[in-house]
Jmol script that loads the backbone (N, CA, C; Angstrom):
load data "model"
ATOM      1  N   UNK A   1      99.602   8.118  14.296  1.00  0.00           N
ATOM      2  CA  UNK A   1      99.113   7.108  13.383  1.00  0.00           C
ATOM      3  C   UNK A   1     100.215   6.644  12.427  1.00  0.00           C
ATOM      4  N   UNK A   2     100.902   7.696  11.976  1.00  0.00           N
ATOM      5  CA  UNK A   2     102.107   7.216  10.945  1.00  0.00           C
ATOM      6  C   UNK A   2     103.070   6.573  11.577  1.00  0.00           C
ATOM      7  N   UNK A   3     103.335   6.980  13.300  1.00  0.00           N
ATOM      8  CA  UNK A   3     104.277   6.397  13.765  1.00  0.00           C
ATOM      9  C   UNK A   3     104.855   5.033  13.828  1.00  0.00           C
ATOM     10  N   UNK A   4     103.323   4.487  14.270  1.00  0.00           N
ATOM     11  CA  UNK A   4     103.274   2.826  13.726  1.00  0.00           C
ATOM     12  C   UNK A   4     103.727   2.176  12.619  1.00  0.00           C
ATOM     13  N   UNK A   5     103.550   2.606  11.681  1.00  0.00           N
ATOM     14  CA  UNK A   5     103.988   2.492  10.391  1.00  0.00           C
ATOM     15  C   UNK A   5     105.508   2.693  10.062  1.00  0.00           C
ATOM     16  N   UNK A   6     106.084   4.372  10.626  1.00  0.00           N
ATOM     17  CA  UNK A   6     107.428   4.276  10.353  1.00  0.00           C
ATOM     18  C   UNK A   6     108.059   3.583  11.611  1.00  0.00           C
ATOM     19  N   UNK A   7     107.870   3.017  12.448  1.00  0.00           N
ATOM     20  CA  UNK A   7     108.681   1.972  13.680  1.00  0.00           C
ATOM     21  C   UNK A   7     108.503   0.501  13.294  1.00  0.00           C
ATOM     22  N   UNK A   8     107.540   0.074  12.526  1.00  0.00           N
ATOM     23  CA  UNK A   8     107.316  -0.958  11.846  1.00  0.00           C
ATOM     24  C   UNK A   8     108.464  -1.454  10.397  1.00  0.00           C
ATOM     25  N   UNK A   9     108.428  -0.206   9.777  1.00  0.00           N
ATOM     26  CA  UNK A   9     109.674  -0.158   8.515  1.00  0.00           C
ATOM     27  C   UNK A   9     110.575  -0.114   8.940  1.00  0.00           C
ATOM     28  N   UNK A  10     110.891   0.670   9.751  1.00  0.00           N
ATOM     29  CA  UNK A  10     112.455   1.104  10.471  1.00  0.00           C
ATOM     30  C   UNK A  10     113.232  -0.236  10.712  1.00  0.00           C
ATOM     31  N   UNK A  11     112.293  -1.593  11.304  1.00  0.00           N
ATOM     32  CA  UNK A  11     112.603  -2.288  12.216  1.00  0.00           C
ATOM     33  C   UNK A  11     113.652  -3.313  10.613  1.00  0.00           C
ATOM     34  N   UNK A  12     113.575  -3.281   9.527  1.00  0.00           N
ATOM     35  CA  UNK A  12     113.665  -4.214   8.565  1.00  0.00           C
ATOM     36  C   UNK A  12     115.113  -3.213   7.650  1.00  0.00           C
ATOM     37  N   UNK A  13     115.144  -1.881   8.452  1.00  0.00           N
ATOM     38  CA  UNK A  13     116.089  -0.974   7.956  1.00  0.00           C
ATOM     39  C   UNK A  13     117.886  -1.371   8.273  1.00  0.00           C
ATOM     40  N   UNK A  14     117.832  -1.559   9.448  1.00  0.00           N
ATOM     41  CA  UNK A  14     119.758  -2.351   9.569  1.00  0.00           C
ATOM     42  C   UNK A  14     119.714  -3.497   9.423  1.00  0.00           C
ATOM     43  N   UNK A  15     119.120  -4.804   9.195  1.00  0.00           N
ATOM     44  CA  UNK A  15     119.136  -5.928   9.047  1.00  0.00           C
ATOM     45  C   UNK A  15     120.634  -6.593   9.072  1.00  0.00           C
ATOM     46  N   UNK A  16     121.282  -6.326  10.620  1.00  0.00           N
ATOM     47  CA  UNK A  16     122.400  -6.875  11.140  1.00  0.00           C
ATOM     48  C   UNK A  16     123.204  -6.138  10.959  1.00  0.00           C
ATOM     49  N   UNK A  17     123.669  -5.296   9.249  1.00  0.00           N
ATOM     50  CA  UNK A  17     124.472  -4.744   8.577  1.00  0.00           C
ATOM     51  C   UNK A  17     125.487  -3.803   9.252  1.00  0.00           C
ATOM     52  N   UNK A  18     124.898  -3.343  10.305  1.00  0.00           N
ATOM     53  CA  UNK A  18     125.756  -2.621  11.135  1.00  0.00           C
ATOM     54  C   UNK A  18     126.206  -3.670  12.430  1.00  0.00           C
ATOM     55  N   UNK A  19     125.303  -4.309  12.733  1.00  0.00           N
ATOM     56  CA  UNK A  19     126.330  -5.400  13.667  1.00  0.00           C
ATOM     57  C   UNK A  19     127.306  -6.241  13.203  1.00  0.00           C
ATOM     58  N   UNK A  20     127.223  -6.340  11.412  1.00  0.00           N
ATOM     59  CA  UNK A  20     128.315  -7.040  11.005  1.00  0.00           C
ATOM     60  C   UNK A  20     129.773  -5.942  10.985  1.00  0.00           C
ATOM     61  N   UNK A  21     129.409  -4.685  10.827  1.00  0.00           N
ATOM     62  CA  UNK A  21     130.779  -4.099  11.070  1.00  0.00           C
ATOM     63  C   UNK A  21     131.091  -3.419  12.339  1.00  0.00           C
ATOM     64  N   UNK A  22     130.590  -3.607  13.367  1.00  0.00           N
ATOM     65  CA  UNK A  22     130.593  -3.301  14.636  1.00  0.00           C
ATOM     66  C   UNK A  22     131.752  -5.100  15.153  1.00  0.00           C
ATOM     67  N   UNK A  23     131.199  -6.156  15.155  1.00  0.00           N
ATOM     68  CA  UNK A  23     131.660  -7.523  15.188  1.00  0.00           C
ATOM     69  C   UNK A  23     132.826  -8.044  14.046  1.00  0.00           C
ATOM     70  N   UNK A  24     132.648  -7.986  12.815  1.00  0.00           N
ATOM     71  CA  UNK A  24     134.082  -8.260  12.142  1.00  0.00           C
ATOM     72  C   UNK A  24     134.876  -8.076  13.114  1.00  0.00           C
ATOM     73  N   UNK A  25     136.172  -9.004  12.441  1.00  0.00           N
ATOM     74  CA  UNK A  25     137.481  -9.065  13.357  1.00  0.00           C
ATOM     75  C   UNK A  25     138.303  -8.835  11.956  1.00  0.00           C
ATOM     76  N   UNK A  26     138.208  -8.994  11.051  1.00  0.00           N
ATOM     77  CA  UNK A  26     139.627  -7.410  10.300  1.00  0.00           C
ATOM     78  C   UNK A  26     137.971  -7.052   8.979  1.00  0.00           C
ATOM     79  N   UNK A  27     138.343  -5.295   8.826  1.00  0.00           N
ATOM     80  CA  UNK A  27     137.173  -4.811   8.463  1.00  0.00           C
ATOM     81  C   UNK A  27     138.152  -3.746   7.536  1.00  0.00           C
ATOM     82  N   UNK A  28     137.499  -3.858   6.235  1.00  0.00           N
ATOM     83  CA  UNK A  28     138.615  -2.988   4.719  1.00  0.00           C
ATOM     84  C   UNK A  28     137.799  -2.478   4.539  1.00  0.00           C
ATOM     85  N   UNK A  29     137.905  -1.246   3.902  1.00  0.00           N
ATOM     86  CA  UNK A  29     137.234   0.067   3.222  1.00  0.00           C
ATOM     87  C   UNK A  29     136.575  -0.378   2.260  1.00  0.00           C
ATOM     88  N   UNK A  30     136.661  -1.827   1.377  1.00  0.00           N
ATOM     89  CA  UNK A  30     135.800  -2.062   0.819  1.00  0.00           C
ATOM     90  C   UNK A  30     134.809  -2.425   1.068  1.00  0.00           C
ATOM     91  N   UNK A  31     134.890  -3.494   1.806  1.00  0.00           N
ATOM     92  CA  UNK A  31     133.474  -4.124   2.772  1.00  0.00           C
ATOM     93  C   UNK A  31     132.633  -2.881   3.071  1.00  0.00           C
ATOM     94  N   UNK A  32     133.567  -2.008   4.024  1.00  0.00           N
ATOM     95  CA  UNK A  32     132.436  -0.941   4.481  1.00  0.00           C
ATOM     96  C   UNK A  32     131.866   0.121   3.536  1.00  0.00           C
ATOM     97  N   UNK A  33     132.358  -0.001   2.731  1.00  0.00           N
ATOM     98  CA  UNK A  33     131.591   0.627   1.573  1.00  0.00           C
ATOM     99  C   UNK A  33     130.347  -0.503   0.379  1.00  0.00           C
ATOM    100  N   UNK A  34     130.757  -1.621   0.524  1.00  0.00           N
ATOM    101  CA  UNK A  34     129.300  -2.155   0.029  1.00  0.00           C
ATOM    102  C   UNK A  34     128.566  -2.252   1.154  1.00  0.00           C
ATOM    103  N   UNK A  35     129.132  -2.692   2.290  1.00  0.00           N
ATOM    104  CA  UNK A  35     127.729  -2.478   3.370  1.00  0.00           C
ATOM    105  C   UNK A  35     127.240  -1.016   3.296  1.00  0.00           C
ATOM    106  N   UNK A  36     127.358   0.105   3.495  1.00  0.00           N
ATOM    107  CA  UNK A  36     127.444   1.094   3.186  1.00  0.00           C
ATOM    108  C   UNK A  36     126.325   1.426   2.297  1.00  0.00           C
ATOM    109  N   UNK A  37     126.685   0.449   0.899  1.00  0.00           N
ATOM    110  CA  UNK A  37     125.981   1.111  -0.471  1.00  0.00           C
ATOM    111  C   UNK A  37     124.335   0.002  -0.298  1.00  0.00           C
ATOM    112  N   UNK A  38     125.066  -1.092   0.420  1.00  0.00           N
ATOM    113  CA  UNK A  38     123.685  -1.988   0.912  1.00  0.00           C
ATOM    114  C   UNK A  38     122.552  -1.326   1.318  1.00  0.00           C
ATOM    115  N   UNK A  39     123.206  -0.436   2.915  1.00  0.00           N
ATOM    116  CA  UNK A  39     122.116   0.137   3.532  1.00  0.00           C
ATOM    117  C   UNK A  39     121.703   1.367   3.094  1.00  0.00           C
ATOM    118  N   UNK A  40     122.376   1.539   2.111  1.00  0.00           N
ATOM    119  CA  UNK A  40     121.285   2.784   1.247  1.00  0.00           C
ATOM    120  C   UNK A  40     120.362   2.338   0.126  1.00  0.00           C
ATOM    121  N   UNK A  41     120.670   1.173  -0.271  1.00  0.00           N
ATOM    122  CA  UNK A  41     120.061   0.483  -0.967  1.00  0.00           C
ATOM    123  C   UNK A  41     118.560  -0.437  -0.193  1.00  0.00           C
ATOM    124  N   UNK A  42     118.647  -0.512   0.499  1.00  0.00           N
ATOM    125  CA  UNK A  42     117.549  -1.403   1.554  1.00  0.00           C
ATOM    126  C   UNK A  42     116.745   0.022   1.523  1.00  0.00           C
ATOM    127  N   UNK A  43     117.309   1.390   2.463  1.00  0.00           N
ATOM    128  CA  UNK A  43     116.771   2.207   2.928  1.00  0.00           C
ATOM    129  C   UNK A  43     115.868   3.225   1.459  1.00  0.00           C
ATOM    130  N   UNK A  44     116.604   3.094   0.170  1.00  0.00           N
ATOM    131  CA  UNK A  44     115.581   3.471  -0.654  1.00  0.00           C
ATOM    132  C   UNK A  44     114.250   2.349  -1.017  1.00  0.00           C
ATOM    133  N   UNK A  45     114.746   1.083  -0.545  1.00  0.00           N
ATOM    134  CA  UNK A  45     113.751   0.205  -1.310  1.00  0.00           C
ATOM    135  C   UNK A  45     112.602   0.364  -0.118  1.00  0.00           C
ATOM    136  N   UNK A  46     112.799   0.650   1.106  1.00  0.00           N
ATOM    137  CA  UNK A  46     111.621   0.905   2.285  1.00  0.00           C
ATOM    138  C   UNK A  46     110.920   2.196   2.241  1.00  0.00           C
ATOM    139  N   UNK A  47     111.733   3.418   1.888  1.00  0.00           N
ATOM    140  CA  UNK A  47     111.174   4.399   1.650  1.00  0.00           C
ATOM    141  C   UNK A  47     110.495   4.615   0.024  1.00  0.00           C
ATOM    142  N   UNK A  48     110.661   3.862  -0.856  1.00  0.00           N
ATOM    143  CA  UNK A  48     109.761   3.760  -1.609  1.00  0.00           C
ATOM    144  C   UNK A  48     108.393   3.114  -1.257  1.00  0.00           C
ATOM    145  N   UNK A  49     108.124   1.603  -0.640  1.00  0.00           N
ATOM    146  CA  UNK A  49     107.359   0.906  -0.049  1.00  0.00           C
ATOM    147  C   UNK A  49     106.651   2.059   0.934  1.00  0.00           C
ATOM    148  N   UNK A  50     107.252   2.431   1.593  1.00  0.00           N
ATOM    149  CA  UNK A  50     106.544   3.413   2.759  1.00  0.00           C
ATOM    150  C   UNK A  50     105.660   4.425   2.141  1.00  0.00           C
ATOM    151  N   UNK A  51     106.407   5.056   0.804  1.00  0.00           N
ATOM    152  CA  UNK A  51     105.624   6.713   0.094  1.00  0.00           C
ATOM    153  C   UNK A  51     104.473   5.643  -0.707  1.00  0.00           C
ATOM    154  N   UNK A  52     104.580   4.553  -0.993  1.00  0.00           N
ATOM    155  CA  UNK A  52     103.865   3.439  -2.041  1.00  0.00           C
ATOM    156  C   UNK A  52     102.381   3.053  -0.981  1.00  0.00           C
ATOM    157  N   UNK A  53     102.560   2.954  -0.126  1.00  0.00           N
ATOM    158  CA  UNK A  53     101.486   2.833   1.223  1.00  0.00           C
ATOM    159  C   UNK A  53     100.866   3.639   1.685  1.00  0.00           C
ATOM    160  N   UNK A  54     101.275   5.495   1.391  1.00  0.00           N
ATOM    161  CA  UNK A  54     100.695   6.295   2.279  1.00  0.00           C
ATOM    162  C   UNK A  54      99.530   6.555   1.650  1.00  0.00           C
ATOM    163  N   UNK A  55      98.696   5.943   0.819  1.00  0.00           N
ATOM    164  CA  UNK A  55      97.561   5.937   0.593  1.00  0.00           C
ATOM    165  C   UNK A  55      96.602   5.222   1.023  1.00  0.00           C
ATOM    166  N   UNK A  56      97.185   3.757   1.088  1.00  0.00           N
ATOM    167  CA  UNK A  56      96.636   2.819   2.139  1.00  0.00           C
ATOM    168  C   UNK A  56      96.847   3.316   3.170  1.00  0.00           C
ATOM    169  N   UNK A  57      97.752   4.130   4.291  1.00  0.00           N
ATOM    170  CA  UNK A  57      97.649   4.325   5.501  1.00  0.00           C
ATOM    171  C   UNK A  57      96.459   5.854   5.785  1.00  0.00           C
ATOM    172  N   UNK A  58      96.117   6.137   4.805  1.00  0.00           N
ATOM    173  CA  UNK A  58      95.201   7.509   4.440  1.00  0.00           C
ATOM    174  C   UNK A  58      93.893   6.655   4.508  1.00  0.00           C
ATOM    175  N   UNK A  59      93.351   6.254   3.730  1.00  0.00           N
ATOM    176  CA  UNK A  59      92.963   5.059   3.610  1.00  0.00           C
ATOM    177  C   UNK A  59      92.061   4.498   5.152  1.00  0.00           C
ATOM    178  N   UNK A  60      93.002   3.916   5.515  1.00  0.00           N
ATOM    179  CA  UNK A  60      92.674   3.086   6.375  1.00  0.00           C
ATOM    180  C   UNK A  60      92.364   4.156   8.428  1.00  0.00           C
ATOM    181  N   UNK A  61      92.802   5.193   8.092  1.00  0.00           N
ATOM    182  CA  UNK A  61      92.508   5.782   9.079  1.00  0.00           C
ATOM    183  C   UNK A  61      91.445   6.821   8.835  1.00  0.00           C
ATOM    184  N   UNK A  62      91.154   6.667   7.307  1.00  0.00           N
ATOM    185  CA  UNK A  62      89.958   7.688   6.455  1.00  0.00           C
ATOM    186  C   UNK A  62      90.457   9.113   7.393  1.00  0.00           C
ATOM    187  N   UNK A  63      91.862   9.285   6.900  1.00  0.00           N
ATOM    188  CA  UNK A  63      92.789  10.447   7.184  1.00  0.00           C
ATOM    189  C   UNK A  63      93.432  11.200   5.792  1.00  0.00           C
ATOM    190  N   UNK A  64      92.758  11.753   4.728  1.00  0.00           N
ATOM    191  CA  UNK A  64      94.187  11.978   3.652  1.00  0.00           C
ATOM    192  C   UNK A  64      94.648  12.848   4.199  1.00  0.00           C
ATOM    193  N   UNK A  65      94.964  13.903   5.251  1.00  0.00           N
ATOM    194  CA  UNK A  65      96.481  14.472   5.405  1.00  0.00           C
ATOM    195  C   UNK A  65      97.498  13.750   5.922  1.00  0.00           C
ATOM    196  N   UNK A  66      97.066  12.459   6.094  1.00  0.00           N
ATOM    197  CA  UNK A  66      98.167  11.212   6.545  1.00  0.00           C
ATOM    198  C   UNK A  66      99.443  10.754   4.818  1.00  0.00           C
ATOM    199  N   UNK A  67      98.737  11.466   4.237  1.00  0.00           N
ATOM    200  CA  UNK A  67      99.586  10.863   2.820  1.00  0.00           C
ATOM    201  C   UNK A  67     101.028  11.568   2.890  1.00  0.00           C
ATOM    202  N   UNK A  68     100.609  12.852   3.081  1.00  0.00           N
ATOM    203  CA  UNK A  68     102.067  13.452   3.020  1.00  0.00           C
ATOM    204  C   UNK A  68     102.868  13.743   4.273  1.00  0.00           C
ATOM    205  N   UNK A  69     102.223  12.953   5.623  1.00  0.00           N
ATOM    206  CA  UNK A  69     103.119  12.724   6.800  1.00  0.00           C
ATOM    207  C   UNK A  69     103.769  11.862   6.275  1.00  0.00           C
ATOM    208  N   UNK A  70     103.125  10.549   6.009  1.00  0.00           N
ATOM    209  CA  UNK A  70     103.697   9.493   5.695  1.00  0.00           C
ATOM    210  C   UNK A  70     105.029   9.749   4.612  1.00  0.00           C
ATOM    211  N   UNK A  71     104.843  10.063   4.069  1.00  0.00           N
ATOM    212  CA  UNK A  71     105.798  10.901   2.420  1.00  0.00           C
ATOM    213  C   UNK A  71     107.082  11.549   3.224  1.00  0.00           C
ATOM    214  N   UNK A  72     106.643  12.806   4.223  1.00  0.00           N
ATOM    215  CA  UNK A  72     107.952  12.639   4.977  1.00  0.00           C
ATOM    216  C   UNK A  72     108.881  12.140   5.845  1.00  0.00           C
ATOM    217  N   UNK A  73     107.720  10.988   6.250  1.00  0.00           N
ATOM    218  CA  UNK A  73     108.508  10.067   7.681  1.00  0.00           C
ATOM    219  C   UNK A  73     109.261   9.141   6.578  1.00  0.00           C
ATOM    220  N   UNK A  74     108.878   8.827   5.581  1.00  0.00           N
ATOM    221  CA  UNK A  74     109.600   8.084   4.483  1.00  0.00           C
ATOM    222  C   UNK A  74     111.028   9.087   4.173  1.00  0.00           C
ATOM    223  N   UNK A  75     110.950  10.179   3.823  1.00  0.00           N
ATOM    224  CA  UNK A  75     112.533  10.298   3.441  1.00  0.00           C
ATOM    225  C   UNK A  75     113.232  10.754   4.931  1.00  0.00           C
ATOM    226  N   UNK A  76     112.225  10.374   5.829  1.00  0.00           N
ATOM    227  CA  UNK A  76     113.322  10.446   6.622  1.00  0.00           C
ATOM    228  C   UNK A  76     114.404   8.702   7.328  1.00  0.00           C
ATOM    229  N   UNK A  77     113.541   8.188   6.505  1.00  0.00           N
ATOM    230  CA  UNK A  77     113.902   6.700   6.368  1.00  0.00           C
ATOM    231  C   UNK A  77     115.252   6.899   5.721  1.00  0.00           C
ATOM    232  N   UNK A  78     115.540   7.541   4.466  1.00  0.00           N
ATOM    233  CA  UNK A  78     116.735   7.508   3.920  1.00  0.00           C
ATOM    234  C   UNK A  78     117.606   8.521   4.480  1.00  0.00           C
ATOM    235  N   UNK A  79     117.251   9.439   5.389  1.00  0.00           N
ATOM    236  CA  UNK A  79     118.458  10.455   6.060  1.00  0.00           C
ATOM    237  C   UNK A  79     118.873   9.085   6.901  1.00  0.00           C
ATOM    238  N   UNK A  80     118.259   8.489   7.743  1.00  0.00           N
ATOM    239  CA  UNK A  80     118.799   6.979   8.521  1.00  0.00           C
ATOM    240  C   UNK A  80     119.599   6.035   7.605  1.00  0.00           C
ATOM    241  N   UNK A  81     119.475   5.519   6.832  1.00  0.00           N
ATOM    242  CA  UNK A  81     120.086   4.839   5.399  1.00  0.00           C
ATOM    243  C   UNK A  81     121.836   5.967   5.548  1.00  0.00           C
ATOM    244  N   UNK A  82     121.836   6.929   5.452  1.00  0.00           N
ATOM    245  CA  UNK A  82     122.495   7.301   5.254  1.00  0.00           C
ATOM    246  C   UNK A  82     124.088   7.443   6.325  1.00  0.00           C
ATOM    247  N   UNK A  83     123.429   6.994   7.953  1.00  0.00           N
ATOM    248  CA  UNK A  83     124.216   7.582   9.006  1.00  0.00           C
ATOM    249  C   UNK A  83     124.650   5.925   9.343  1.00  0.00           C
ATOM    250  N   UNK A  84     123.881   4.863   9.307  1.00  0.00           N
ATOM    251  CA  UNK A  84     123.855   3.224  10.131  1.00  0.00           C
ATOM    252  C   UNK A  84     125.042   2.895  10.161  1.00  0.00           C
ATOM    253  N   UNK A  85     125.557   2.937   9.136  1.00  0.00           N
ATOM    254  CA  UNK A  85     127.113   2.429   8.807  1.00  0.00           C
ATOM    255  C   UNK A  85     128.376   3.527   9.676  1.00  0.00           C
ATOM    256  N   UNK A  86     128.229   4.592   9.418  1.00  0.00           N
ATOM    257  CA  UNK A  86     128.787   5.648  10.342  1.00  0.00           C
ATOM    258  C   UNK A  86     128.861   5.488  11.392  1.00  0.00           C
ATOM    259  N   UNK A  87     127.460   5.293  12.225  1.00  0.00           N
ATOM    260  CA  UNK A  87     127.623   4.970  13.808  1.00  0.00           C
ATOM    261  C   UNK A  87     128.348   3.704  13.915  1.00  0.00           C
ATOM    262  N   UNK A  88     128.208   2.911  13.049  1.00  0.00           N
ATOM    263  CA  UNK A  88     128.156   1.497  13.441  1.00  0.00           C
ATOM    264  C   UNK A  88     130.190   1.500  13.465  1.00  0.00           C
ATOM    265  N   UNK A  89     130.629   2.318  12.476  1.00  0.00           N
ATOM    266  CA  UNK A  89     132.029   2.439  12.434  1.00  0.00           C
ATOM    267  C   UNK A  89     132.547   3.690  14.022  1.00  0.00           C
ATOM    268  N   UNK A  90     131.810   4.026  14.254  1.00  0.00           N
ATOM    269  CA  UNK A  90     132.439   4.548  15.656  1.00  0.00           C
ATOM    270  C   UNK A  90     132.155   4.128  16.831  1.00  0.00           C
ATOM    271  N   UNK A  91     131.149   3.236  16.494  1.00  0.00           N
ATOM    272  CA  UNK A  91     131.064   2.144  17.852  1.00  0.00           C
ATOM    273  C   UNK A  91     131.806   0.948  17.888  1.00  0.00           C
ATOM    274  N   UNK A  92     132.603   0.886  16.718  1.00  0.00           N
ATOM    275  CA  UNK A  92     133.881  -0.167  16.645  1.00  0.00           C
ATOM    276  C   UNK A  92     135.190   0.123  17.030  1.00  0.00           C
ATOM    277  N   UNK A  93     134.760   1.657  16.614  1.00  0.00           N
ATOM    278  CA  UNK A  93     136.097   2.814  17.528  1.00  0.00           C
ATOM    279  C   UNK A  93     135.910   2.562  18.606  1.00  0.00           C
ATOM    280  N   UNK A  94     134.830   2.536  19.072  1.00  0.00           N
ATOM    281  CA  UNK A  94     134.603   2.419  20.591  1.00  0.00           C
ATOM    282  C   UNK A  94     135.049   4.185  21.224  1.00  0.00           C
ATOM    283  N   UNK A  95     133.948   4.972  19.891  1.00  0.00           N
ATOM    284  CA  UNK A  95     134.257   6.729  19.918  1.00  0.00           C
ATOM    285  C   UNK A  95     132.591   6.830  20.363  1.00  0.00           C
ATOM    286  N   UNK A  96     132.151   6.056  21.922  1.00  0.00           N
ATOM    287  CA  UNK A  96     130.530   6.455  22.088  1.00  0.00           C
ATOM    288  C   UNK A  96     130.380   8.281  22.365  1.00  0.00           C
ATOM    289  N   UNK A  97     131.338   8.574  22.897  1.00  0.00           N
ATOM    290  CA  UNK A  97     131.481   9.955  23.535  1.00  0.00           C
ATOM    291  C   UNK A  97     130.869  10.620  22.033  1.00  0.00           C
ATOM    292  N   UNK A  98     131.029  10.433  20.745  1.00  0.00           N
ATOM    293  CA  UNK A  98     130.998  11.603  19.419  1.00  0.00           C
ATOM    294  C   UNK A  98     129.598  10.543  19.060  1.00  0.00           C
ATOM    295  N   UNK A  99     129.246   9.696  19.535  1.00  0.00           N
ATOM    296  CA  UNK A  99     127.952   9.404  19.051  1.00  0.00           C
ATOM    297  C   UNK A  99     126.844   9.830  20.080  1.00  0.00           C
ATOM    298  N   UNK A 100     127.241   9.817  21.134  1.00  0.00           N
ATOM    299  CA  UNK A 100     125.999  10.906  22.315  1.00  0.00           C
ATOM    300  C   UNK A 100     126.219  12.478  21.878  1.00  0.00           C
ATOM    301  N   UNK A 101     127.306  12.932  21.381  1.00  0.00           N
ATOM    302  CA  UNK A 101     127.466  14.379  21.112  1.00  0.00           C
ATOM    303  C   UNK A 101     126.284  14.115  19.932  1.00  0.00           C
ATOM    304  N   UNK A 102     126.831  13.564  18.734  1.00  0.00           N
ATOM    305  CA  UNK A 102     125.500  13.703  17.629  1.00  0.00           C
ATOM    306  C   UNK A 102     124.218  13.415  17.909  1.00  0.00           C
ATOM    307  N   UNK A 103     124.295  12.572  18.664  1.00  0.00           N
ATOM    308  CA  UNK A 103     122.727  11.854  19.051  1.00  0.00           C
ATOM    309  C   UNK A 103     122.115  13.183  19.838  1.00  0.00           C
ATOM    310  N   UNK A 104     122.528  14.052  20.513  1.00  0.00           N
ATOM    311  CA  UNK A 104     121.950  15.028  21.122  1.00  0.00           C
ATOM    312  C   UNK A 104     121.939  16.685  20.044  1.00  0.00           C
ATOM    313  N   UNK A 105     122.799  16.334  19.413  1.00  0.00           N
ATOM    314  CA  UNK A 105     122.899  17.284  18.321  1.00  0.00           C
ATOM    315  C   UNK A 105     121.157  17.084  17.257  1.00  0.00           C
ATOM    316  N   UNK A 106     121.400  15.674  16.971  1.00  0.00           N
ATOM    317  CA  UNK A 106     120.466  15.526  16.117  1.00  0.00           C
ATOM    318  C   UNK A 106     119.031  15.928  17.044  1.00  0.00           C
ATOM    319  N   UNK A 107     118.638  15.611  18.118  1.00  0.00           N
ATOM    320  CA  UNK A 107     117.737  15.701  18.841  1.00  0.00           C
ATOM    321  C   UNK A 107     117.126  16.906  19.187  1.00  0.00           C
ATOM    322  N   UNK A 108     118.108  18.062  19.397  1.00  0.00           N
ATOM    323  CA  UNK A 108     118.339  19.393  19.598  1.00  0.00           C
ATOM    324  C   UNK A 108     117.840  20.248  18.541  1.00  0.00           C
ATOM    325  N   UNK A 109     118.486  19.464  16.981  1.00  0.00           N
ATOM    326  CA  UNK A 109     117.966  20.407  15.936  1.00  0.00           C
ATOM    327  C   UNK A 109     116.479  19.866  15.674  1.00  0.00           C
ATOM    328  N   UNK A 110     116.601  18.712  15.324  1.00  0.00           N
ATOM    329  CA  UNK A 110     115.264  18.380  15.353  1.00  0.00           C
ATOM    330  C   UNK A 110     113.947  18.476  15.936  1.00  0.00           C
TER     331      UNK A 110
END
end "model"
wireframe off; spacefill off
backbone 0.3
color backbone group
């Protein structure tokens, strides 16, 4: 039930920001650090919206242990906020090999 909800937010979470530094053609440590501070900035303003809803999504499935799924699929909105820019800088490396290592890392622990 929450899933809908966090694949719905998620979708409004990179808003290009990583295809703009994946595509640039010359890319400075500054740029990638306000994009950077952008997508942590987007990613707290969704995971607030998201923890701000899990009452309506309680609510609406006349579920309240949906409040505090919702509450954690939200900060896990900002562990994502936190990595976009990262991948997005090693897929400009064109380093996919250390992003399937993490991607299976993350999958594994999780």
């Amino acid at each position: 039930m929450v899933a809908i909800v966090f694949s719905f937010v998620s979708m409004f979470q990179y808003l290009g920001l990583s295809t703009a530094t994946v595509k640039w053609r010359d890319l400075n440590h500054q740029q990638v650090s306000t994009l950077f501070w952008l997508n942590m900035a987007l990613s707290v303003a969704i995971m607030l919206v998201t923890v701000g809803s899990a009452p309506l999504v309680a609510w609406f499935y006349k579920e309240p242990r949906l409040i505090w799924i919702t509450v954690g699929y939200a900060i896990s909105i900002l562990f994502t906020g936190l990595y976009i820019q990262h991948e997005a800088i090693l897929s400009r490396q064109m380093r996919f090999a250390a992003i399937a290592l993490i991607e299976i890392a993350a999958i594994s622990i999780g």
